[in-house]
C-alpha positions as CSV (number, residue, x, y, z in Angstrom):
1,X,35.7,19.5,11.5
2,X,33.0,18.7,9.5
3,X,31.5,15.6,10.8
4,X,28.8,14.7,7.5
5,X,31.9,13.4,6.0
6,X,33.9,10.3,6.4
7,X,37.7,9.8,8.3
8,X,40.3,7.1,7.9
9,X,39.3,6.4,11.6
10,X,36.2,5.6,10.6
11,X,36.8,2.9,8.5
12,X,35.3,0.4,10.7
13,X,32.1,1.8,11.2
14,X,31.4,1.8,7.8
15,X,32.0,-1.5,7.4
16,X,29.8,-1.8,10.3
17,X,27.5,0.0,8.1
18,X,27.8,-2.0,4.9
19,X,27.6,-5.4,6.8
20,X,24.1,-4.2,8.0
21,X,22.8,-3.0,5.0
22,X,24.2,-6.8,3.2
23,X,22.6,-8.7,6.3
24,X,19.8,-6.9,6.3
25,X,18.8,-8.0,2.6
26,X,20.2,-11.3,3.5
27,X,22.9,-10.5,0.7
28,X,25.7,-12.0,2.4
29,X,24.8,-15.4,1.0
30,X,26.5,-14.2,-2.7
31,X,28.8,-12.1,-0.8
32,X,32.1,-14.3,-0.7
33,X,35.4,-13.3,-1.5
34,X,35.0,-14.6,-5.0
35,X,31.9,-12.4,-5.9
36,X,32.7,-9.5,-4.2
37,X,36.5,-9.5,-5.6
38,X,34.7,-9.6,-8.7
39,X,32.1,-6.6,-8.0
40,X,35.2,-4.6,-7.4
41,X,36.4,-5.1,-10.6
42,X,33.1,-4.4,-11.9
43,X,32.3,-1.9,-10.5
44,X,36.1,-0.4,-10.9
45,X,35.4,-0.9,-14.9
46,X,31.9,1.0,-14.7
47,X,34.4,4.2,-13.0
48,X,36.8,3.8,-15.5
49,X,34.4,3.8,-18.5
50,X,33.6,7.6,-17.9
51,X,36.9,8.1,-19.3
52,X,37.5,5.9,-22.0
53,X,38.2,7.3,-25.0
54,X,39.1,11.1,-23.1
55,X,42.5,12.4,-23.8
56,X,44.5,12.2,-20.3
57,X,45.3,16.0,-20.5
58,X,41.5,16.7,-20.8
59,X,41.0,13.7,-17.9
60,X,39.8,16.4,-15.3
61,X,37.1,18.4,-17.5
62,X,35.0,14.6,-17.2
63,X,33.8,16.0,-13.5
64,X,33.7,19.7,-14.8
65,X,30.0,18.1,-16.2
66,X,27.9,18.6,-12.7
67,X,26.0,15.4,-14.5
68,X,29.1,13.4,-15.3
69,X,30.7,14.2,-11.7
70,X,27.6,12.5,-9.7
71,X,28.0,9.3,-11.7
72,X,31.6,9.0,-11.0
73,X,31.0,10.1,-7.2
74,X,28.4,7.1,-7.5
75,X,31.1,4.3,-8.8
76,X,33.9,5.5,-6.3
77,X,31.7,4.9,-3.9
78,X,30.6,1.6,-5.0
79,X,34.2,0.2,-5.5
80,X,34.9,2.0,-1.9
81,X,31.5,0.1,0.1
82,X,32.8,-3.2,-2.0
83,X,36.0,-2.8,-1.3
84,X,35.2,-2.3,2.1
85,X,33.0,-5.3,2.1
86,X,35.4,-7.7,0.7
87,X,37.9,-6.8,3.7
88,X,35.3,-7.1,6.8
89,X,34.4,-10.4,5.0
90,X,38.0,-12.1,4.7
91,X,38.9,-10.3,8.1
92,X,41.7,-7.7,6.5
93,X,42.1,-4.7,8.9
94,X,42.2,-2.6,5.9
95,X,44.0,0.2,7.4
96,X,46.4,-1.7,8.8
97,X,47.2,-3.3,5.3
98,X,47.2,0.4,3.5
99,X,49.7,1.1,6.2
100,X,51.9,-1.7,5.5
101,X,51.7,-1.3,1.5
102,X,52.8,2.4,1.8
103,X,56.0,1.0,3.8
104,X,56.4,-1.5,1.3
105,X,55.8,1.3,-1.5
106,X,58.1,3.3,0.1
107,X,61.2,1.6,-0.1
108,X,60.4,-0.1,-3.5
109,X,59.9,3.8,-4.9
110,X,62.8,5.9,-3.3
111,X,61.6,9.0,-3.5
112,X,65.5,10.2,-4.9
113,X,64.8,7.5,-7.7
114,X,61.3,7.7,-8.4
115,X,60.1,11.2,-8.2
116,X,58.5,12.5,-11.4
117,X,58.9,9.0,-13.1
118,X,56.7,6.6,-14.0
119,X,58.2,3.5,-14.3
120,X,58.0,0.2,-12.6
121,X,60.7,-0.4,-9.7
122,X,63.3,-2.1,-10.6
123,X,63.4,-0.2,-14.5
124,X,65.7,2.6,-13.8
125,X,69.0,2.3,-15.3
């Protein structure tokens, strides 16, 4: 197993991570739920913006660009570290609540109703 690379199970160590890194530039002052829910968005708009304006079927050839690909590792990451953030800060066990949500998801999406559709629950006729 390659151990450079992150698991789910190690979720809380990088938060443990991320928290230092905040403290440590005494940035947790402006890190409130408020701000940081907002750097996600951010920062979620700055991924996004690599593929404005690009044909969905031509979607995957953006990180064909070895260039193009770095910058949108870079923003995944930073919506992942705030995202991270904003759950250590407000005390969500954020595996836990992904957990959960896929229960949830689960039972709102049948798989025998939803498979290979895209509409919103409750739209099938």
């Amino acid at each position: 197993m390659d151990t450079q690379h992150s698991h789910p199970s190690d979720i809380v160590e990088l938060q443990r991570k991320i928290l230092a890194f905040a403290d440590a530039r005494d940035w947790q002052q402006f890190h409130d739920p408020k701000n940081l829910a907002m750097a996600v968005a951010v920062e979620a708009g700055e991924l996004m913006d690599h593929f404005r304006w690009v044909r969905s079927d031509d979607a995957r050839k953006v990180l064909d660009d070895p260039r193009t690909r770095s910058e949108v590792e870079e923003e995944v990451a930073d919506v992942a570290i705030l995202l991270l953030e904003f759950a250590a800060v407000c005390g969500i066990d954020l595996a836990q609540a992904v957990e959960r949500k896929l229960e949830i998801n689960g039972r709102k999406y049948p798989v025998e109703l939803s498979r290979g559709r895209s509409e919103k629950s409750g739209r099938w006729a």
